[in-house]
C-alpha positions in Angstrom: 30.5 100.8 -147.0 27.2 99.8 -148.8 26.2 102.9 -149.5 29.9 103.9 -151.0 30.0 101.3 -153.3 26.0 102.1 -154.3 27.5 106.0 -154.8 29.6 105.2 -156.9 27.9 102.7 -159.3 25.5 105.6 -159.6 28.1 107.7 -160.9 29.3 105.4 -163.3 25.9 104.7 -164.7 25.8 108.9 -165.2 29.0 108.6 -166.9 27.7 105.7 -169.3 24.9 107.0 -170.0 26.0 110.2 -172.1 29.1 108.4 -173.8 26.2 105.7 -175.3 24.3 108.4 -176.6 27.3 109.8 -178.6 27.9 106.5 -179.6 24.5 105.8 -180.8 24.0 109.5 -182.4 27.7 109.1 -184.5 26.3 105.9 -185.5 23.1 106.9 -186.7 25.2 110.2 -188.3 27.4 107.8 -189.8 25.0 105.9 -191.6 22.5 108.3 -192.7 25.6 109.9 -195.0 26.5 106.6 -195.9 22.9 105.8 -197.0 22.8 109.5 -198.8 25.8 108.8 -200.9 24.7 105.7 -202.2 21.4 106.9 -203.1 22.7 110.0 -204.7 25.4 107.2 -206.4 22.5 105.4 -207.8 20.3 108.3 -208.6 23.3 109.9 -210.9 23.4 108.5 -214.6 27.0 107.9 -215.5 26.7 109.0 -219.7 30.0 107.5 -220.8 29.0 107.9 -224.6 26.1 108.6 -226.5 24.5 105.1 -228.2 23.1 105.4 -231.7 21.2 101.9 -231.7 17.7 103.7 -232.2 18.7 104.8 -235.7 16.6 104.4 -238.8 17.8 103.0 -241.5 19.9 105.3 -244.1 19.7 107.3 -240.8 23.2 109.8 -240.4 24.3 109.5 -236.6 24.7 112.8 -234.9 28.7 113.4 -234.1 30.0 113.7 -231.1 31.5 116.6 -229.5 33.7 115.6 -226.2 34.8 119.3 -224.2 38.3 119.4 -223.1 39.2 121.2 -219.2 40.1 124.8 -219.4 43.4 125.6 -220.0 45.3 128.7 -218.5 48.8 129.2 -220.5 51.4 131.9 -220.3 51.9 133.0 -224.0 55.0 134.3 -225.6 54.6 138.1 -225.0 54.0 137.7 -221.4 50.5 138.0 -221.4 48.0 134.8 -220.5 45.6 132.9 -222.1 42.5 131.1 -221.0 40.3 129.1 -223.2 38.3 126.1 -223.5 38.1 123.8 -226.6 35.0 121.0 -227.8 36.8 118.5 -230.0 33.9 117.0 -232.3 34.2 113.6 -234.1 33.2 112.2 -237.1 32.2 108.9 -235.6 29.0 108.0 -233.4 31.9 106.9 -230.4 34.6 108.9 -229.2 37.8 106.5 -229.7 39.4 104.9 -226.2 42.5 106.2 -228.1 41.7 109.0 -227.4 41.4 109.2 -223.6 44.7 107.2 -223.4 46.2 110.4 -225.3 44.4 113.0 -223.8 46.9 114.1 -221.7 49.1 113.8 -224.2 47.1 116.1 -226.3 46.5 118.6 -223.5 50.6 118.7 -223.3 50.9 119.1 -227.0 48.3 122.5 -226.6 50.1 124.0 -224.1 53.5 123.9 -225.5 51.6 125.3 -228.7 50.4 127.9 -227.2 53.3 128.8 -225.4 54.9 129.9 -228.6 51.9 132.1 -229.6 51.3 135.9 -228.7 48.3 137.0 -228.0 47.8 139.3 -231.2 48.2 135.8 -233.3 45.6 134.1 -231.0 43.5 136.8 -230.6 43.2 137.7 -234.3 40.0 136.9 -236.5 41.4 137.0 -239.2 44.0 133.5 -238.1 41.7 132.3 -236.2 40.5 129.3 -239.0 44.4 128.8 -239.2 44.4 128.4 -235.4 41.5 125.5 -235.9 43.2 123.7 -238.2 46.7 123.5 -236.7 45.1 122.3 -233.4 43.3 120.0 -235.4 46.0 118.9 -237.3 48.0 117.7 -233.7 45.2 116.6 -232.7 45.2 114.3 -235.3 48.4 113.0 -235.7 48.5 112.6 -231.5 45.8 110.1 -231.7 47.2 108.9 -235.1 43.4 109.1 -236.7 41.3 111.1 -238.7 38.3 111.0 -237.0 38.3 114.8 -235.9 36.2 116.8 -237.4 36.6 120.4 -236.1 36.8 122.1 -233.0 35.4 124.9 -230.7 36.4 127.8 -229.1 34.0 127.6 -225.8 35.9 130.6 -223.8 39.1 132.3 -225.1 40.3 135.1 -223.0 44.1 136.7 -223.3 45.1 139.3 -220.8 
């Protein structure tokens, strides 16, 4: 019966063995990507906004342009239209107002464009009428006058 009972504990060490390995190798997987992340998460500079405290005096601060997502619309004649927008600002900081409106002013260009053909987006010769009626919502969305301009980054209508 002795040598039973010394069989199996034998087999259950062979059994023990292999499951602590797997354990040990997951855990050693485990942290090595939790260690990566944080690096990388550390290594990454997070540029919220652009300071201006190193300006001269009677020095003119740069403005800031902030680039909206794309946008893919369907546009009145049944065609489609994908573009990409860069609102610049006349001031040195982008307003929180406007990131609590953003989506609010992504809404307010879609619908816009949803009642435009592609011949009136598309057209040279209305495309400075274009700017400024964007800009114009853009304005009264954020109930400011601190945009400047806008532009056209990609503008595709097929």
């Amino acid at each position: 019966m002795t040598e039973e009972a010394g069989g199996k504990g034998k087999k259950k060490i062979w059994l023990w063995i292999p499951l602590t390995l797997i354990l040990i190798a997951s855990a050693g997987v485990s942290a090595w990507f939790l260690l990566i992340k944080k690096e990388s998460e550390q290594d990454a500079e997070v540029i919220d906004q652009p300071e201006f405290e190193d300006l001269k005096e009677n020095e003119v601060p740069l403005s800031i342009v902030y680039p909206l997502n794309p946008f893919t619309i369907n546009l009145k004649d049944g065609k489609y239209l994908r573009f990409s927008i860069a609102i610049k600002f006349s001031k040195e900081k982008i307003p929180d107002v406007f990131f609590s409106k953003e989506y609010e002013i992504r809404d307010k260009l879609i619908s816009y464009f949803n009642g435009k053909s592609s011949d009136e987006i598309l057209s040279p010769e209305l495309r400075y009428d274009l700017k400024k009626e964007i800009i114009s919502l853009i304005k009264t969305t954020i109930e400011d006058d601190i945009v400047t301009d806008i532009y056209f980054t990609d503008l595709v209508a097929q």
